[in-house]
RODO-2510 file (C-alpha; in nm, 4 decimals, decimal comma):
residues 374
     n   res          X          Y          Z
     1     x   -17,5961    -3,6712    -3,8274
     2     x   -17,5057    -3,9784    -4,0204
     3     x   -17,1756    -3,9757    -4,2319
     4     x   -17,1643    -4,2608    -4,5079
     5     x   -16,8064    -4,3372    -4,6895
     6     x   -16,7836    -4,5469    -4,9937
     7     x   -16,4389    -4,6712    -5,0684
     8     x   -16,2564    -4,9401    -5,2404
     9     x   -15,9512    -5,0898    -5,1117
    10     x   -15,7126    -5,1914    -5,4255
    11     x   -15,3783    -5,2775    -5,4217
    12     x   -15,2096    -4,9444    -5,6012
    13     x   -15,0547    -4,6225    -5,4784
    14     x   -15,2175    -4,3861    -5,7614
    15     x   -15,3219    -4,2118    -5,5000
    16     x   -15,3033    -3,7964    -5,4266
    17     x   -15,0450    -3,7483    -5,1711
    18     x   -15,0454    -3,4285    -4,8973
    19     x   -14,7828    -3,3449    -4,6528
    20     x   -14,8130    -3,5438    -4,3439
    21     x   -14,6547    -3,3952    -4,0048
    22     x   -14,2335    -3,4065    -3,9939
    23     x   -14,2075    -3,5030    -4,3396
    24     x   -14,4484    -3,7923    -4,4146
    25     x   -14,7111    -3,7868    -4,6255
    26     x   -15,1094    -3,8068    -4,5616
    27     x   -15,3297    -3,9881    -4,7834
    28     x   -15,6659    -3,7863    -4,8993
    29     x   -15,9400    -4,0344    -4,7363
    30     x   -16,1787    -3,9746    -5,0186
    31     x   -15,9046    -4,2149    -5,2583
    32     x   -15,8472    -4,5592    -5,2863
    33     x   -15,6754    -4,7216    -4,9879
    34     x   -15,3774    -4,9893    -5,0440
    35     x   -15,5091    -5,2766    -4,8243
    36     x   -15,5380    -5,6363    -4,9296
    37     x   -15,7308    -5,9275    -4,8090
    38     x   -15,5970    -6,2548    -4,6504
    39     x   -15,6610    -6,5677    -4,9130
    40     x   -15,4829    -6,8955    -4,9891
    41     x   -15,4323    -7,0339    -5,3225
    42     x   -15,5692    -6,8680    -5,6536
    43     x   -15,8562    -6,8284    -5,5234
    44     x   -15,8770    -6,4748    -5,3686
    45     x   -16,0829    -6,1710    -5,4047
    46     x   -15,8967    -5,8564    -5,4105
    47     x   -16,2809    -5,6537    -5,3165
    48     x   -16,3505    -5,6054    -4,9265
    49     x   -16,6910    -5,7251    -4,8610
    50     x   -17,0109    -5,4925    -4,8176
    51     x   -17,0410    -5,3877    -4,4755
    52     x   -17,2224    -5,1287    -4,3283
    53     x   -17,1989    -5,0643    -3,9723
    54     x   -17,2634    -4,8005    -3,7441
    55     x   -16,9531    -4,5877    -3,5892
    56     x   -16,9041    -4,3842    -3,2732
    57     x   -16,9792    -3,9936    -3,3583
    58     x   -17,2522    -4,1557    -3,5824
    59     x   -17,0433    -4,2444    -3,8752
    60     x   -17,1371    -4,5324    -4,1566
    61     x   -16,8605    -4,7593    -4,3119
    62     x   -16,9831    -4,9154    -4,6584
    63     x   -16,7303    -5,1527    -4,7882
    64     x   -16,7871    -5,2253    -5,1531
    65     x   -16,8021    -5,5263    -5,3251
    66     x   -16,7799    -5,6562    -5,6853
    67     x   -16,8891    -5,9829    -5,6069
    68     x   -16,6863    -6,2139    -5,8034
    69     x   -16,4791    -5,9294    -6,0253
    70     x   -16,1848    -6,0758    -6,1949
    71     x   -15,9040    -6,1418    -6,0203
    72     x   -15,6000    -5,9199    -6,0091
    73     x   -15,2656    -6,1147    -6,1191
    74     x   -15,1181    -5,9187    -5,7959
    75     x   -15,3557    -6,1183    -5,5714
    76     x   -15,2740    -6,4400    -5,7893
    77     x   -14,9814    -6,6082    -5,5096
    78     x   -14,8585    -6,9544    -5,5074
    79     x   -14,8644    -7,0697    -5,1218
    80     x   -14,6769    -7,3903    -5,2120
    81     x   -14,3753    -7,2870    -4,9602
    82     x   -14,6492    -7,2246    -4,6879
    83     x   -14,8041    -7,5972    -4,6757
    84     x   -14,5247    -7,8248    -4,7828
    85     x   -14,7096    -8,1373    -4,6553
    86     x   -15,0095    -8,3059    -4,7318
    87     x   -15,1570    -8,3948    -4,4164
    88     x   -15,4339    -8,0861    -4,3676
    89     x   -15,5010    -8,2118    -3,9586
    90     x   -15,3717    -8,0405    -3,7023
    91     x   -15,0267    -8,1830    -3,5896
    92     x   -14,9152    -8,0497    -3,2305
    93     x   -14,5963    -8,1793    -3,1936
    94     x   -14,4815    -8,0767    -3,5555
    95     x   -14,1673    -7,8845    -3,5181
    96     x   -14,2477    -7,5443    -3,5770
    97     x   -13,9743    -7,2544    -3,6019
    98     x   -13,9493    -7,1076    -3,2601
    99     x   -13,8452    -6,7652    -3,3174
   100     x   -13,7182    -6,5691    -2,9885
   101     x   -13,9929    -6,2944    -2,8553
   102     x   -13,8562    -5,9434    -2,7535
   103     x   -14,0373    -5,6776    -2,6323
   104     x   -14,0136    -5,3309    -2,8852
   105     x   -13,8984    -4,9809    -2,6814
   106     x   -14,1237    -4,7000    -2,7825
   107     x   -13,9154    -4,4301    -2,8919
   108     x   -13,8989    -4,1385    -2,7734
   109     x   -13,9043    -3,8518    -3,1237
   110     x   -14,2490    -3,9701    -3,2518
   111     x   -14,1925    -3,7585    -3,5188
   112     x   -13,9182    -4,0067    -3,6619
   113     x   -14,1562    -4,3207    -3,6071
   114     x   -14,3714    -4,1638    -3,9209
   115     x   -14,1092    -4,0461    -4,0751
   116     x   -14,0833    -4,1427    -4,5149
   117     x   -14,4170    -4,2986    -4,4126
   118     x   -14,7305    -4,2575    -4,6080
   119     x   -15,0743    -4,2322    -4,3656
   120     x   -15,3736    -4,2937    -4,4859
   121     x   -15,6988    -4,2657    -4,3148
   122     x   -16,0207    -4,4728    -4,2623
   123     x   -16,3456    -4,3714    -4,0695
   124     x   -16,2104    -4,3215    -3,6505
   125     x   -15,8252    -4,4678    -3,7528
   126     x   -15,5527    -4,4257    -3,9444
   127     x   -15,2607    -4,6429    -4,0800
   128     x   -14,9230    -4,6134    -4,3036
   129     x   -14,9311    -4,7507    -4,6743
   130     x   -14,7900    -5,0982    -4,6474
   131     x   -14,6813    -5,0778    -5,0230
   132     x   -14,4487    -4,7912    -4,9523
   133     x   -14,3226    -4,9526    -4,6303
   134     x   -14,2555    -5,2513    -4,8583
   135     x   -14,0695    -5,0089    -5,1333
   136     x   -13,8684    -4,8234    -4,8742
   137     x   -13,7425    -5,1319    -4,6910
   138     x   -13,6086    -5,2763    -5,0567
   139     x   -13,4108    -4,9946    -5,1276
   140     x   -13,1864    -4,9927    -4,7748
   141     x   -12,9772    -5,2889    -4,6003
   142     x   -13,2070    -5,3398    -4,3490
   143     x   -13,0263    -5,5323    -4,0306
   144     x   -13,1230    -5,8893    -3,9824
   145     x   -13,3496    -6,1025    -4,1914
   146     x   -13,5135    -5,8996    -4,4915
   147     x   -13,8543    -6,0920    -4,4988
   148     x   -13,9793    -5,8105    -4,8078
   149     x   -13,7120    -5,9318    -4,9978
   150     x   -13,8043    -6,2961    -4,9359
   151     x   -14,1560    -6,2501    -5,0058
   152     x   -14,0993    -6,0820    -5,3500
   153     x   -13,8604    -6,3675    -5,4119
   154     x   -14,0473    -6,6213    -5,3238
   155     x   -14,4135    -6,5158    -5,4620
   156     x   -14,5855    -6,5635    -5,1448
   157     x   -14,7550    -6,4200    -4,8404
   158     x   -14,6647    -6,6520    -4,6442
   159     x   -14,3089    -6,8444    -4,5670
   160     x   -14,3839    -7,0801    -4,3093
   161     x   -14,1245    -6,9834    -4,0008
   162     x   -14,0075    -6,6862    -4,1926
   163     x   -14,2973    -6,4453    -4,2678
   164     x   -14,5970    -6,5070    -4,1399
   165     x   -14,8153    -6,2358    -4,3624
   166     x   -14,8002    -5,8998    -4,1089
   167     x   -14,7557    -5,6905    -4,3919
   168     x   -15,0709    -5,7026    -4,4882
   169     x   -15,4336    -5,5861    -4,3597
   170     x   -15,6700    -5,8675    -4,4131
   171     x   -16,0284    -5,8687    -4,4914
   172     x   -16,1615    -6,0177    -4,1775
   173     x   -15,9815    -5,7523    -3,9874
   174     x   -16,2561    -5,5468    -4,1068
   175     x   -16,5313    -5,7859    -4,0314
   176     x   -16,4227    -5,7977    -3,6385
   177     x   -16,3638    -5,4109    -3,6249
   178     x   -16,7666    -5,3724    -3,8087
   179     x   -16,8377    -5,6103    -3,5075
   180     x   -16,7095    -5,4468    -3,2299
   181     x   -16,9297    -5,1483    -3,3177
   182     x   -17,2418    -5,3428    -3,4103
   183     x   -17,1895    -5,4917    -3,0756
   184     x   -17,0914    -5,1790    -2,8924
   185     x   -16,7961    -5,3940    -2,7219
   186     x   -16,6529    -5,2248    -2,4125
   187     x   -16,2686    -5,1918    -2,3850
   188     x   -16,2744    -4,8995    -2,1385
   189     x   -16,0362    -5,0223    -1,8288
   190     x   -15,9372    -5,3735    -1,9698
   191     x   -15,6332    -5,5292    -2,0789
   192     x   -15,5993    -5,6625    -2,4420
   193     x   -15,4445    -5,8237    -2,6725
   194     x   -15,4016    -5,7742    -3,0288
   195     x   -15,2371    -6,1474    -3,1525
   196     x   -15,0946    -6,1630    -3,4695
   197     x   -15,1605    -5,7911    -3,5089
   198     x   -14,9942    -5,7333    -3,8504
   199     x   -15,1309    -5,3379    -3,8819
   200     x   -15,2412    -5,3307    -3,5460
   201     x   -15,5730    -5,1771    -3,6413
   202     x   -15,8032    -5,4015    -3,3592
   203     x   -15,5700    -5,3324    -3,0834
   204     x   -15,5858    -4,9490    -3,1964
   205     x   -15,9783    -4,9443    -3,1621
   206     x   -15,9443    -5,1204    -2,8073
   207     x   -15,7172    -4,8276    -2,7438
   208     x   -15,9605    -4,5354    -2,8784
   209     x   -16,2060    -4,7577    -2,6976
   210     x   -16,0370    -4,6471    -2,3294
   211     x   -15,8709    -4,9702    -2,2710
   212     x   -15,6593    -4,9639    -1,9653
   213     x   -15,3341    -5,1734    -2,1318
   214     x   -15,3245    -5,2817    -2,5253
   215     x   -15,0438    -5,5391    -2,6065
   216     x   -14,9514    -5,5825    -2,9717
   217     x   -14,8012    -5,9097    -3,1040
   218     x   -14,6700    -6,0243    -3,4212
   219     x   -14,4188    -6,2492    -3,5045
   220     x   -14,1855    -6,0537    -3,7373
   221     x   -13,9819    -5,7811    -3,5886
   222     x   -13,9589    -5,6038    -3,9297
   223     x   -14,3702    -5,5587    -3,8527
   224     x   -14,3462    -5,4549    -3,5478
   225     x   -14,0752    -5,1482    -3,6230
   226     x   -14,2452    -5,0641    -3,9280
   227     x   -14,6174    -5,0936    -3,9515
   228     x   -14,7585    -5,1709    -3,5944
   229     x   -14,5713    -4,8909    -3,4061
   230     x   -14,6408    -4,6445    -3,6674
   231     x   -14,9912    -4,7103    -3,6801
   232     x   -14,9962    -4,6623    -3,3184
   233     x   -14,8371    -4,3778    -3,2897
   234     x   -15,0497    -4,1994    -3,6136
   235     x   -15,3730    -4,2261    -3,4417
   236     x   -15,2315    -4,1077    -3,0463
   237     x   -15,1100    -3,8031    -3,2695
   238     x   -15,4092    -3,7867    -3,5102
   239     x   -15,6516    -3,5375    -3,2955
   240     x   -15,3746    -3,2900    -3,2644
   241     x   -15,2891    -3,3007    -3,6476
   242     x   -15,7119    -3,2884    -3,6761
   243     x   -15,7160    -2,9273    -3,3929
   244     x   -15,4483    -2,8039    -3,5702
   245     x   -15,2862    -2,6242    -3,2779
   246     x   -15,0481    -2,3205    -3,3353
   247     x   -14,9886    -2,2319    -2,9520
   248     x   -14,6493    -2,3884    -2,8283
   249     x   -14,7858    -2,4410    -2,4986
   250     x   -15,0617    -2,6532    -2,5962
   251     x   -14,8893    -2,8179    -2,8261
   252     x   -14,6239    -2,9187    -2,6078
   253     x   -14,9232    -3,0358    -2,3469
   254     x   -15,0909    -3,2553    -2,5532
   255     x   -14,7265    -3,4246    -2,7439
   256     x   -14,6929    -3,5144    -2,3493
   257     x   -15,0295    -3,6783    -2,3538
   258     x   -15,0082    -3,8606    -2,6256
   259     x   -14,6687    -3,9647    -2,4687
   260     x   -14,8724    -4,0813    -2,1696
   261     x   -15,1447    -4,2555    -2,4313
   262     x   -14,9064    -4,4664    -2,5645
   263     x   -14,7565    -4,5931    -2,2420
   264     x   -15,0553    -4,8331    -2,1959
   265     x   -14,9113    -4,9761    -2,4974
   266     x   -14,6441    -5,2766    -2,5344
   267     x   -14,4829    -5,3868    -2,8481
   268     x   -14,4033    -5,7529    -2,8677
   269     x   -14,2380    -6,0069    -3,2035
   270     x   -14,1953    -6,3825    -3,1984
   271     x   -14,3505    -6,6981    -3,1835
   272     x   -14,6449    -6,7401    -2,9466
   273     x   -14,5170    -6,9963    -2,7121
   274     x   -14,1463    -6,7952    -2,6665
   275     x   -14,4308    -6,4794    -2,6124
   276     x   -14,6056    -6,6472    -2,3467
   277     x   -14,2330    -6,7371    -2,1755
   278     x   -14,1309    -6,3574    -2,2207
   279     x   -14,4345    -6,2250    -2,0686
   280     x   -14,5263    -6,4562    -1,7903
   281     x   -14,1505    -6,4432    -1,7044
   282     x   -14,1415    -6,0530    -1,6266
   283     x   -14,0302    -5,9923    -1,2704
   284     x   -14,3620    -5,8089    -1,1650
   285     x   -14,7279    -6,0552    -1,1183
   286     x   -14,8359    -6,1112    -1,4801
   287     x   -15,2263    -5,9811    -1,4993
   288     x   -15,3837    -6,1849    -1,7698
   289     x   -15,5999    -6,0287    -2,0360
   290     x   -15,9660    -5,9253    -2,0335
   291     x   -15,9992    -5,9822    -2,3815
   292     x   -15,7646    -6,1421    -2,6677
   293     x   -15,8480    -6,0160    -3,0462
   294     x   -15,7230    -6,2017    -3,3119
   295     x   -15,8298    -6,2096    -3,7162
   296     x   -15,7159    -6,4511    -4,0024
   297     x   -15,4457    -6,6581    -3,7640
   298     x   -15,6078    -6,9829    -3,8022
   299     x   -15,5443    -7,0594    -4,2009
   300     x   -15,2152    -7,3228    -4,0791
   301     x   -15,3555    -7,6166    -3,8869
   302     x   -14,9993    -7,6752    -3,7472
   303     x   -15,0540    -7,4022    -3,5458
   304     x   -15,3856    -7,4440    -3,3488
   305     x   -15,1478    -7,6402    -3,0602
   306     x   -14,9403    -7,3155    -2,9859
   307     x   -15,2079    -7,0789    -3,0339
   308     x   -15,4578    -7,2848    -2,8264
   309     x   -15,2305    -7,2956    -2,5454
   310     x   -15,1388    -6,9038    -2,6091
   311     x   -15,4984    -6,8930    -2,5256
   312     x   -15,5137    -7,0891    -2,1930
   313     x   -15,1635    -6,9346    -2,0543
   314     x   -15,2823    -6,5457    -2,1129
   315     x   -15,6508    -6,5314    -2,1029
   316     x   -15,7929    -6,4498    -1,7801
   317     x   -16,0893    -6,7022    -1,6438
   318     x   -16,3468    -6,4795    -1,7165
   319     x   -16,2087    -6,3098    -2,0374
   320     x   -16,3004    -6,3770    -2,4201
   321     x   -16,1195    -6,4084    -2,7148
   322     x   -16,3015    -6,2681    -3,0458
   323     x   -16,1265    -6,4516    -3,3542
   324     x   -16,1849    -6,3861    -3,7320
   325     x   -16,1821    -6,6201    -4,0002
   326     x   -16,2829    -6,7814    -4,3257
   327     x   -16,4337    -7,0743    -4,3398
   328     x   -16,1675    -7,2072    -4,5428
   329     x   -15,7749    -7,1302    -4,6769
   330     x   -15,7179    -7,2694    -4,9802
   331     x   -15,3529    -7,3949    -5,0071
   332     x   -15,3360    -7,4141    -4,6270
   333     x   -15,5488    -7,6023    -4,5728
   334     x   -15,6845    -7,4328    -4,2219
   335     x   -16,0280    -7,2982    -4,1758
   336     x   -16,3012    -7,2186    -3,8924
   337     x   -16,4337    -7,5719    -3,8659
   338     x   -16,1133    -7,7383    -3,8532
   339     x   -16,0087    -7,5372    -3,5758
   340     x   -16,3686    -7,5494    -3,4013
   341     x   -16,3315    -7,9307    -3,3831
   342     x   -15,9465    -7,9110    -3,2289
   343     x   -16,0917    -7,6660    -2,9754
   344     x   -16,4363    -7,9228    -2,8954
   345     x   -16,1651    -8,2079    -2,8422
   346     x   -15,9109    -8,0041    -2,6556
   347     x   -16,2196    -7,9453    -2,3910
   348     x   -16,1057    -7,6366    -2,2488
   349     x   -16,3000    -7,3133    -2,4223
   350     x   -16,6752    -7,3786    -2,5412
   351     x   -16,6847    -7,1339    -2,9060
   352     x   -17,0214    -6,9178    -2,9805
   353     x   -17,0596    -6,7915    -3,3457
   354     x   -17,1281    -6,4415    -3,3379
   355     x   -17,1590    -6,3830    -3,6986
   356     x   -17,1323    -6,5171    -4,0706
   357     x   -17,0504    -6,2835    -4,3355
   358     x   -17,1503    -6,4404    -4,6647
   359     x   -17,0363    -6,1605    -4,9180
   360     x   -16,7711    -6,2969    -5,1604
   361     x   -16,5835    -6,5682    -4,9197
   362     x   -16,7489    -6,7321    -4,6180
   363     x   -16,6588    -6,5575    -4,2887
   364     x   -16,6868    -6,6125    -3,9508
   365     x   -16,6343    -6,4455    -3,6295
   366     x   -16,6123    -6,6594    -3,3100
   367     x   -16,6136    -6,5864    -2,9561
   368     x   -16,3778    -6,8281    -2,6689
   369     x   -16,4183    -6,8669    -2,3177
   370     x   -16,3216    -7,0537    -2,1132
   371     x   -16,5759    -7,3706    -2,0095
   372     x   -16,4799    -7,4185    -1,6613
   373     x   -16,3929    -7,0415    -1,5373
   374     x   -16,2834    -7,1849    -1,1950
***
């Protein structure tokens, strides 16, 4: 049987709310989802593009779009504290903020990871409602740098070496996770990485998928703690919320599996060269990754050096990276091209288009590997 859901992702929390485990709150899938799009400059469409794809248990995703609706004044940010300089090439010794990776403990009462959090839920995952996250966090002293605060304050996504845009889902996060259906890509007993995971959501599928170890990165902390974990820990809890179990026993059984579940997962923040240190420093023989997935991280040319050699350091000889994009970021000044040419002259991956999604903005997804395995 074939399931098809038409939604609309807008940028608004009038939305009907339902109790949600130890005190959060679930979000009725049938309404309007909070999730916004990743665009530079005043150029943005707050619509997710039309995508239908099929879905394991034979479900159908239809995004909708409007085309070129009118733009919401929400959507309408100034990215003039993201690109400060003129020069649009890539610049590898600029002198980018090198904020310290850690790794992030799981802990151990789920229950209080979800906790004031609202979930709402897609076809096969779930995720909290960023907006809320955002609303909560402004109301308490949280410890450390407040990058919600920042943002507000400074009208932007993005704040170059502050806040790097994790607290949002973007569009062509949607594009790769359509792909890795259409494609029916394996994950089952491979290690990989979600980089620059923001929500988390393609290092989730990997792990629904049967992947053997799913790392999460992102460079805020503040992400990590309150959208990425969460969003982990929502969907290794969902299918006991979904059975509804009264017995004690079996509830108690299958809290310890999920337990298990989520110790294939690691939690890491920080900049992707102090990443690579932390993780090729542990004491035990690093195992590089089978596959790397990362959407909308190439929109700052100043950053192709460090994520290139992210690339080189962690993927194994024989893995792939799968990268979305758009073909251009307005205000940026990054796009797909740019970076395909700093990849051709670096000589070290070869880059295949696997598909270009012309709805509304250009996109691309790419694959990596590497050109000389051995």
């Amino acid at each position: 049987m074939t399931f098809q859901f038409n939604f609309t992702i807008e940028d608004h929390l009038e939305n009907e709310l339902t109790p949600h485990g130890g005190g959060a709150l679930a979000l009725d899938s049938s309404k309007e989802s909070s999730v916004s799009e990743r665009e530079k400059g005043k150029h943005r469409d707050k619509k997710c593009s039309t995508e239908q794809f099929d879905l394991p248990q034979d479900h159908l995703w239809e995004h909708k779009s409007e085309g070129n609706a009118a733009l919401s004044q929400d959507t309408d940010i100034s990215l003039n504290t993201a690109n400060s300089s003129s020069n649009l090439e890539p610049r590898e010794n600029s002198q980018l903020c090198l904020r310290v990776a850690k790794e992030h403990a799981i802990p151990k009462d789920l229950k209080k990871v979800l906790e004031s959090k609202v979930i709402e839920t897609l076809p096969g995952l779930q995720h909290v409602n960023i907006s809320v996250v955002k609303t909560n966090l402004l109301k308490v002293n949280f410890p450390g740098e407040n990058i919600i605060s920042k943002s507000f304050s400074s009208h932007s996504d993005l704040i170059t070496g502050v806040y790097e845009g994790g607290l949002k889902i973007w569009e062509c996060t949607f594009d790769l996770l359509a792909y890795f259906t259409k494609a029916k890509v394996k994950f089952a007993g491979k290690k990989v990485l979600d980089l620059g995971c923001g929500s988390g959501l393609l290092g989730i599928f990997a792990f629904k998928g049967g992947a053997k170890e799913i790392h999460f990165q992102d460079y805020n902390s503040m992400v990590i703690d309150e959208v990425t974990l969460p969003n982990v820990v929502a969907n290794a809890t969902w299918e006991d919320e979904e059975n509804d179990v009264n017995e004690p026993d079996v509830k108690r059984c299958r809290k310890s599996e999920a337990t298990q579940e989520l110790c294939k997962c690691q939690f890491f923040s920080g900049e992707w060269s102090e990443f690579c240190k932390l993780v090729l420093s542990s004491e035990k023989i690093f195992e590089k990754y089978d596959l790397i997935l990362t959407s909308e991280t190439i929109y700052n040319p100043d950053y192709y050096g460090p994520l290139h050699k992210t690339f080189l350091r962690l993927l194994d000889k024989n893995g792939r990276v799968l990268l979305a994009s758009k073909a251009h970021y307005f205000g940026v000044g990054g796009g797909i091209h740019l970076f395909q040419k700093f990849v051709e002259e670096k000589n070290v991956f070869e880059t295949r288009t696997l598909e270009i999604i012309d709805e509304g903005l250009k996109r691309f997804l790419i694959e990596m590997t590497f050109k000389y395995p051995s």
